[in-house]
Backbone as CSV, one residue per row, in Angstrom:
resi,resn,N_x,N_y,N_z,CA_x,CA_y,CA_z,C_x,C_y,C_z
1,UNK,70.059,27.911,16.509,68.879,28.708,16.822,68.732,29.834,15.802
2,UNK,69.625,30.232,15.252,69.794,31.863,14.443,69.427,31.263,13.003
3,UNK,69.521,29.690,12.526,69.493,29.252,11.428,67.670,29.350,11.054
4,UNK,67.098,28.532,12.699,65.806,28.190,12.234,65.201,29.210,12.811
5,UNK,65.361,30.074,13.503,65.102,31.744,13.028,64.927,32.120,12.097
6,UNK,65.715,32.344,10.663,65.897,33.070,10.200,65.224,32.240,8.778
7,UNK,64.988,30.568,9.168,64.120,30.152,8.393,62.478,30.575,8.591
8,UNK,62.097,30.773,10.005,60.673,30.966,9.948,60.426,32.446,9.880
9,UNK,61.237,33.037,10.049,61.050,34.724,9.496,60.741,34.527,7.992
10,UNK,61.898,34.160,7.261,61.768,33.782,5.530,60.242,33.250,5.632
11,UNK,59.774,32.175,5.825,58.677,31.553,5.454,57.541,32.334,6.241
12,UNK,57.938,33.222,7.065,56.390,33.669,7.626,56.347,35.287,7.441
13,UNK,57.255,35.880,6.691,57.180,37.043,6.132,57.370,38.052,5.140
14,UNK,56.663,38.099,4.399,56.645,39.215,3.185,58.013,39.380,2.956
15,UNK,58.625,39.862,2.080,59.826,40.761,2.080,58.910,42.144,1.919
16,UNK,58.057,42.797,2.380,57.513,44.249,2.382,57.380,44.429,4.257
17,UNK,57.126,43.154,4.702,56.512,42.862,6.107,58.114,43.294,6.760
18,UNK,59.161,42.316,6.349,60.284,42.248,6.685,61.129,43.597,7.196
19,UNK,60.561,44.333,5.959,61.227,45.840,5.319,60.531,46.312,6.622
20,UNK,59.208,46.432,7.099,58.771,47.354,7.825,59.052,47.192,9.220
21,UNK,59.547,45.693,9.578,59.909,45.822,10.766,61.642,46.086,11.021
22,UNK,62.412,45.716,9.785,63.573,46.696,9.737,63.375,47.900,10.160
23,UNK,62.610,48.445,9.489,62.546,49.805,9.452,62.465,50.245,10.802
24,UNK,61.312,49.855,11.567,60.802,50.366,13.155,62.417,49.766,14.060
25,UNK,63.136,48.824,13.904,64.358,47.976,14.692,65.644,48.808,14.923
26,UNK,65.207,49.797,13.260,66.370,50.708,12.624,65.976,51.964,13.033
27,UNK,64.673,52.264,13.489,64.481,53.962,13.951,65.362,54.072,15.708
28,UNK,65.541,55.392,16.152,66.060,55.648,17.383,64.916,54.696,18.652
29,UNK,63.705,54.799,18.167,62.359,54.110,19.130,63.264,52.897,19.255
30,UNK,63.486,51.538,18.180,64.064,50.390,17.798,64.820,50.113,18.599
31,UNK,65.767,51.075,18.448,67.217,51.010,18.673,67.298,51.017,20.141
32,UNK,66.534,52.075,20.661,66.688,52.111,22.280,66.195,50.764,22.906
33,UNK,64.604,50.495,22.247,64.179,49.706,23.124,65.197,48.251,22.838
34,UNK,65.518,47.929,21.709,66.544,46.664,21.808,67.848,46.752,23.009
35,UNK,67.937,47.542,22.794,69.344,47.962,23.848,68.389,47.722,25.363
36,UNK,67.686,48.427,25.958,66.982,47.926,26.672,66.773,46.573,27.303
37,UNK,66.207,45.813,25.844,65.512,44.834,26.100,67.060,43.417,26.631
38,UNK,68.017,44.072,25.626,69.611,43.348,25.831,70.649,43.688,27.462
39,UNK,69.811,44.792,27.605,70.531,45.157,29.056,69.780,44.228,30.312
40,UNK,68.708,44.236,30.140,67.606,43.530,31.541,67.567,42.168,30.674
41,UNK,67.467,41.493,29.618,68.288,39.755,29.432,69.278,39.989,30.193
42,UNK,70.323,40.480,29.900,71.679,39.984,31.171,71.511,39.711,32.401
43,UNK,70.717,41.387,32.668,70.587,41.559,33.975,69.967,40.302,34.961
44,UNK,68.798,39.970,34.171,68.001,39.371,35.107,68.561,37.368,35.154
45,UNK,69.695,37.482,34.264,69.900,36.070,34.964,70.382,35.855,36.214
46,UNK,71.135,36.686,36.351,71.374,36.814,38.436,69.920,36.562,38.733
47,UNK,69.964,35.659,39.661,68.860,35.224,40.582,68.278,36.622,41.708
48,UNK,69.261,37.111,42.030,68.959,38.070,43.026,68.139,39.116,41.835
49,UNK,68.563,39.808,40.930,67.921,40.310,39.981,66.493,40.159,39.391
50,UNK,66.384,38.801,39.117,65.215,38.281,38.848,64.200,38.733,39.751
51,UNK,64.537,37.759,41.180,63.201,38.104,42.427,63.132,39.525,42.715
52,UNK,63.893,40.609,42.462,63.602,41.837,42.749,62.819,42.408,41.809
53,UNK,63.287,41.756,39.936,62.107,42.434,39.074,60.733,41.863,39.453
54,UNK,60.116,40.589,39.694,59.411,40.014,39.979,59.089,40.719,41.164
55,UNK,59.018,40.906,42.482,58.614,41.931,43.594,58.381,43.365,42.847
56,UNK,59.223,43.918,42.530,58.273,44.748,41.510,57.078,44.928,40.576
57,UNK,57.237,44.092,39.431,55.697,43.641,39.133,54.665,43.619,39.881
58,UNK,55.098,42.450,40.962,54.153,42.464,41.762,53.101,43.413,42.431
59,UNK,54.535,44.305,42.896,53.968,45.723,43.812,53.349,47.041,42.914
60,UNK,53.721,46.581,41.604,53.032,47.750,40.291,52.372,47.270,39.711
61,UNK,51.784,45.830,39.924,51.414,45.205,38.366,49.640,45.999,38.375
62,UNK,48.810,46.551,39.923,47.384,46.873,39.363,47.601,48.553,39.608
63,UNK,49.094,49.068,39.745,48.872,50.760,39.504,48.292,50.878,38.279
64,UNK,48.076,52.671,38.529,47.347,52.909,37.160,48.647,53.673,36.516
65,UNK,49.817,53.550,36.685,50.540,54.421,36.237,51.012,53.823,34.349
66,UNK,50.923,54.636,33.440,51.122,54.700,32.373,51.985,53.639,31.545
67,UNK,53.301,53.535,32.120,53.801,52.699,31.812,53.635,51.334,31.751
68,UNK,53.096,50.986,33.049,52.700,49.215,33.622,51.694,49.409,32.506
69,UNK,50.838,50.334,31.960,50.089,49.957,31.038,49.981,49.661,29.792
70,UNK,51.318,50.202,29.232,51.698,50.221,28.165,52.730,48.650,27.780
71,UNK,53.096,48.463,28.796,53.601,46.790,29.893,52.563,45.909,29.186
72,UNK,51.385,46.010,30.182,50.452,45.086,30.097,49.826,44.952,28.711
73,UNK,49.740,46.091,28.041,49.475,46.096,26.497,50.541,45.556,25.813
74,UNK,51.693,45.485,25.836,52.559,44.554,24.945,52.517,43.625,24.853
75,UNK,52.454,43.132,25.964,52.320,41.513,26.594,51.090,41.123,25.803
76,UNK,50.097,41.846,26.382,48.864,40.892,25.789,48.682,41.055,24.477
77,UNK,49.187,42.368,23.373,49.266,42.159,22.509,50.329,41.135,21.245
78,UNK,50.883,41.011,22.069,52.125,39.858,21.398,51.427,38.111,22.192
79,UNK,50.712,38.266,23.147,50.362,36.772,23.632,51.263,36.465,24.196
80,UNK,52.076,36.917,24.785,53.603,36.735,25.317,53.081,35.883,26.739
81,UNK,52.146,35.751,27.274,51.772,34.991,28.743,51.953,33.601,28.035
82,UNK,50.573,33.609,26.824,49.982,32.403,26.335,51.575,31.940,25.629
83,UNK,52.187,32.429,25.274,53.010,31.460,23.879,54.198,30.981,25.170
84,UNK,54.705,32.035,26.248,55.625,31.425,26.759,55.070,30.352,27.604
85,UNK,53.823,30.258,28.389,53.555,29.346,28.968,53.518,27.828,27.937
86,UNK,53.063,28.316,26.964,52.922,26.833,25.764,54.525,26.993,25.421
87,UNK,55.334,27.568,25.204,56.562,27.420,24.855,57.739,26.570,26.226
88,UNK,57.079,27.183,27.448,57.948,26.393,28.472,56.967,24.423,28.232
89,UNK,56.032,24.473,28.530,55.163,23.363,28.693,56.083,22.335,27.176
90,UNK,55.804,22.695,26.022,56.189,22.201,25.203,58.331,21.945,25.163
91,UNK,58.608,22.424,25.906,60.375,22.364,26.525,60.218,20.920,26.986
92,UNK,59.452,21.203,28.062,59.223,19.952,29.220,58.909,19.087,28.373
93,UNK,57.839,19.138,28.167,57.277,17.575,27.139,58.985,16.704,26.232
94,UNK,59.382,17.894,25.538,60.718,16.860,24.679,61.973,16.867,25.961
95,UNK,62.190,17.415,26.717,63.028,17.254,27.829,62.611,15.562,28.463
96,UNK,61.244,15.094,28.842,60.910,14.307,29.704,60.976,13.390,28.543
97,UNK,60.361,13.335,27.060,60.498,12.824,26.637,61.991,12.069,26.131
98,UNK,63.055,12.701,26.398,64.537,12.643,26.091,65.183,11.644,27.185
99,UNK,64.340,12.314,28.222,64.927,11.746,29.657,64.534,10.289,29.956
100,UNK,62.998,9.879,29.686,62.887,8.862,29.624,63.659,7.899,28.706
101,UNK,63.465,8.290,27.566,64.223,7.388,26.217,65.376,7.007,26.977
102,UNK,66.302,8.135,27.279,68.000,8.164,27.547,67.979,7.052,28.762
103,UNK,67.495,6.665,29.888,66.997,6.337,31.094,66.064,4.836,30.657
104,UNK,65.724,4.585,29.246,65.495,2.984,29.219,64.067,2.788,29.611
105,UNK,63.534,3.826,29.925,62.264,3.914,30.548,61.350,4.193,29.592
106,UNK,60.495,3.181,29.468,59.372,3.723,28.335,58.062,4.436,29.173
107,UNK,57.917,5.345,28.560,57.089,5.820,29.086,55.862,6.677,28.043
108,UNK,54.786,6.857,27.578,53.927,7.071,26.483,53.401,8.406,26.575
109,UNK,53.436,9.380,25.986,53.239,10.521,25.406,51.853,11.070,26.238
110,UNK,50.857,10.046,26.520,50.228,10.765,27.659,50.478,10.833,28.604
111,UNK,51.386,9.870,29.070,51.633,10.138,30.607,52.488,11.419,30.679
112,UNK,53.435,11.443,29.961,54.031,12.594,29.947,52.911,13.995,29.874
113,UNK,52.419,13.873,28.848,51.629,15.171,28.742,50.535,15.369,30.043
114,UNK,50.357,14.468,30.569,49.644,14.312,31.571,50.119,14.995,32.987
115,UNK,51.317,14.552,33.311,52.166,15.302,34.387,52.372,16.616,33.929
116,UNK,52.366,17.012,33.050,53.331,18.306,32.154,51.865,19.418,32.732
117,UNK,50.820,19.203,32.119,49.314,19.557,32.360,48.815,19.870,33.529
118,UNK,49.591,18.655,34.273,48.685,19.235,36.208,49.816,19.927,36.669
119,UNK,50.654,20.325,35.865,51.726,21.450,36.461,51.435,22.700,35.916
120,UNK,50.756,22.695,34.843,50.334,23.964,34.113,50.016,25.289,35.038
121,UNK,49.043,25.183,35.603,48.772,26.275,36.941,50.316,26.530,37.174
122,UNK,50.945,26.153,37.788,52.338,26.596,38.643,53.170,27.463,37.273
123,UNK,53.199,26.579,36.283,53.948,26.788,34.797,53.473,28.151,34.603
124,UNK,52.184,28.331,34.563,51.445,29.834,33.985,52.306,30.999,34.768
125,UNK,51.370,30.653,36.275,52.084,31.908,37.336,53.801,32.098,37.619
126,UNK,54.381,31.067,37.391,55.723,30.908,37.337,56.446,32.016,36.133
127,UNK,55.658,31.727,34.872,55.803,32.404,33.638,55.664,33.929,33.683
128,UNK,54.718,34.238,34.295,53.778,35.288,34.503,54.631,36.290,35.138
129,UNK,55.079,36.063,36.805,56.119,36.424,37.336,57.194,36.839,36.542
130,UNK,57.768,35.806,36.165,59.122,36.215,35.191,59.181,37.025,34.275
131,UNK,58.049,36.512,33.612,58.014,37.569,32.091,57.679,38.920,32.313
132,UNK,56.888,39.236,33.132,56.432,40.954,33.635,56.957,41.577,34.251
133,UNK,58.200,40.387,34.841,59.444,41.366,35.857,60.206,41.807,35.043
134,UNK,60.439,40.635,33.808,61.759,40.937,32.884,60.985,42.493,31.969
135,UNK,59.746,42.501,31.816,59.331,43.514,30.647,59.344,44.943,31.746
136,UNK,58.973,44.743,32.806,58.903,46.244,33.560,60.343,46.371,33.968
137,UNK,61.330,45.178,33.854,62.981,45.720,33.688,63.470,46.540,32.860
138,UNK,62.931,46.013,31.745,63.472,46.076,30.289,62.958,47.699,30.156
139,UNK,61.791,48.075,29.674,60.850,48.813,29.254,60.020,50.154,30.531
140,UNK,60.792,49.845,31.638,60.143,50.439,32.994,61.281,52.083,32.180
141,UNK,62.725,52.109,32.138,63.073,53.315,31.612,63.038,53.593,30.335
142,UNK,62.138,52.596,29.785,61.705,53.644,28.234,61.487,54.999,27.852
143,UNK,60.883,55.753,27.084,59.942,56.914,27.035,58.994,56.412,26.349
144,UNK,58.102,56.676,26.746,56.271,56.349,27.044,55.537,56.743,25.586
145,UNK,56.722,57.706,25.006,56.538,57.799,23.403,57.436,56.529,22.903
146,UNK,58.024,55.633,22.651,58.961,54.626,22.129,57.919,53.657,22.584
147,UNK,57.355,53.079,23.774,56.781,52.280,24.288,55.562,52.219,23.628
148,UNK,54.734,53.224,23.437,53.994,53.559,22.284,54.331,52.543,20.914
149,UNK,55.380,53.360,20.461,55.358,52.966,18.978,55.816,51.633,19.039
150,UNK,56.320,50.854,19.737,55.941,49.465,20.241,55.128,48.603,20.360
151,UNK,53.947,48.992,21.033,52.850,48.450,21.124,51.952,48.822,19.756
152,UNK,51.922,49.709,19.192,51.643,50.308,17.798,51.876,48.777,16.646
153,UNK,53.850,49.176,16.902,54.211,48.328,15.885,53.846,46.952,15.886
154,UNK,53.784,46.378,17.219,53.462,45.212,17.430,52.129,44.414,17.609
155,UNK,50.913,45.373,16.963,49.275,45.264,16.571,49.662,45.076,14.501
156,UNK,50.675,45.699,14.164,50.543,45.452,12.703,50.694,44.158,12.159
157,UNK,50.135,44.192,10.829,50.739,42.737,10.415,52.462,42.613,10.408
158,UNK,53.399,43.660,10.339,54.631,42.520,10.046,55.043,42.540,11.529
159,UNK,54.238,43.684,13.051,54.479,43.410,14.318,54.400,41.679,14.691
160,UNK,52.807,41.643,14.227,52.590,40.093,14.660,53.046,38.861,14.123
161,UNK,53.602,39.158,12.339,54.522,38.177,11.650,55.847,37.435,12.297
162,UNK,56.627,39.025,12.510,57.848,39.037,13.343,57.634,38.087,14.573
163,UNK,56.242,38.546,15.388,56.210,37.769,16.646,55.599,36.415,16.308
164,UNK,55.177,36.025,15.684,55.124,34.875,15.355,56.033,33.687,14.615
165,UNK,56.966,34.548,13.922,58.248,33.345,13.402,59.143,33.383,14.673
166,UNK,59.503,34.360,15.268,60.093,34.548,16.682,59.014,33.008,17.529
167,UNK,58.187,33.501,17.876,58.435,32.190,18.510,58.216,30.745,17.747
168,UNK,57.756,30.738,16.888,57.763,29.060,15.768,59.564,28.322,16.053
169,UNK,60.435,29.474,15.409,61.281,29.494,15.483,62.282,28.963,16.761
170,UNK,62.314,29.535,17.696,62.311,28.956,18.961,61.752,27.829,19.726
171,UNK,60.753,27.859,19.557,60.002,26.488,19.787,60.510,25.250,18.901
172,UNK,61.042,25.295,17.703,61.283,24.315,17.189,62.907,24.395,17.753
173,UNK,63.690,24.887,17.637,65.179,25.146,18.604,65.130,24.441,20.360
174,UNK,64.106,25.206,20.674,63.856,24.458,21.921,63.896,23.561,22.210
175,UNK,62.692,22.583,21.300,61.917,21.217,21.286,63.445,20.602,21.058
176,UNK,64.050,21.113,19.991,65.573,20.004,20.003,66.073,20.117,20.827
177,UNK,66.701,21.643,21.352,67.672,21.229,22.842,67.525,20.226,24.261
178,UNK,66.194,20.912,24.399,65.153,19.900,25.650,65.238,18.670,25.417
179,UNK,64.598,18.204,24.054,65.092,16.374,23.748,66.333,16.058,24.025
180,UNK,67.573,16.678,23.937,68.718,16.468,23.483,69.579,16.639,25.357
181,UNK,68.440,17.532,25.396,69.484,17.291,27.143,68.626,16.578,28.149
182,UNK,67.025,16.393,27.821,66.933,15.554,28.110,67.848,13.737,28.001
183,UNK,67.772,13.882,26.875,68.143,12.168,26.637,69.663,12.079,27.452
184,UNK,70.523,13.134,27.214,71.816,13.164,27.935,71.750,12.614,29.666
185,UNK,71.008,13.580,30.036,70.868,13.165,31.488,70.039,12.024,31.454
186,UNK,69.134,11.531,30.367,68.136,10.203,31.238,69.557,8.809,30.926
187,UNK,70.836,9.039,29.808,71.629,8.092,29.313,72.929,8.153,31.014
188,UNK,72.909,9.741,31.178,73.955,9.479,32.732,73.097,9.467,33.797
189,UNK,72.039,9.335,33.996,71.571,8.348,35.256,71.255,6.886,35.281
190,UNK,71.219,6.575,33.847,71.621,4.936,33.877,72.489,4.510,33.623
191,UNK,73.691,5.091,33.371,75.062,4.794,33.723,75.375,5.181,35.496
192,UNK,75.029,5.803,36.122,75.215,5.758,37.498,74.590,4.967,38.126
193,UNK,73.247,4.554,37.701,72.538,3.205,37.978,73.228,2.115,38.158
194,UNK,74.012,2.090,36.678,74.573,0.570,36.974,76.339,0.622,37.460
């Protein structure tokens, strides 16, 4: 994952673009919010964790209070709803696709995309939940000046570069793992088959 990272950063950013988002990663703003953002990843893989950030969101997501807004501005300025919902959807697709192969089962690229699609609704709000619990985890004890220069940094070109090899990057990491554990499990349920 860190390889084809660090290939679509190379190919999708300046070395001036690069420099400037060093720079903001490397100021105290950077620094906190990464630490942040590395404390509530842990946190929220506990399940119990999760549904409590998620009930939160929930219960803050239409205050008018400053922060949820500065929340809702990251998000929508990075596309973070749209790319993770196309980033989970596109998991599934090489997962099912893996699973079938592994499993002997032919099965054709629309049907797959087809099931993948009338799940979309659930996929979105599912996404939606998660991702706004994990960001009002992460970013809820920021300072509202850092959160700022966040949403700032992340309207510039090397903000949106960064966020864009970030997810290319991943998505292509993904698409392999998902195939790859797909096909695993579709190869040991037809060995338990027979």
């Amino acid at each position: 994952i860190e390889t084809e990272l660090q290939s679509e950063i190379a190919d999708l950013m300046p070395p001036d673009q690069l420099a400037e988002a060093i720079t903001f990663f490397e100021s105290p703003a950077g620094v906190a919010l990464v630490e942040l953002e590395l404390v509530a990843r842990a946190a929220i893989s506990d399940d119990d964790v999760e549904s409590l950030a998620r009930a939160e969101w929930a219960a803050r997501a239409d205050s008018d209070d400053p922060q949820v807004a500065l929340i809702r501005s990251f998000a929508e300025v990075n596309g973070l709803l749209e790319r993770n919902t196309t980033a989970t959807m596109t998991a599934r697709y090489h997962f099912m696709r893996g699973l079938n192969e592994g499993a002997g089962r032919p099965v054709s690229d629309d049907e797959i995309l087809a099931q993948i699609w009338a799940r979309e609704p659930q996929i979105r709000a599912d996404t939606e939940g998660w991702l706004m619990g994990y960001l009002l985890l992460a970013y809820g004890p920021s300072k509202l000046d850092d959160l700022r220069a966040y949403v700032a940094f992340s309207k510039s070109p090397p903000g949106q570069a960064l966020n864009a090899a970030l997810f290319d990057g991943f998505d292509v990491a993904y698409g392999r793992i998902s195939y790859g554990l797909g096909l695993v499990t579709g190869q040991a349920s037809m060995q338990q088959d027979l």
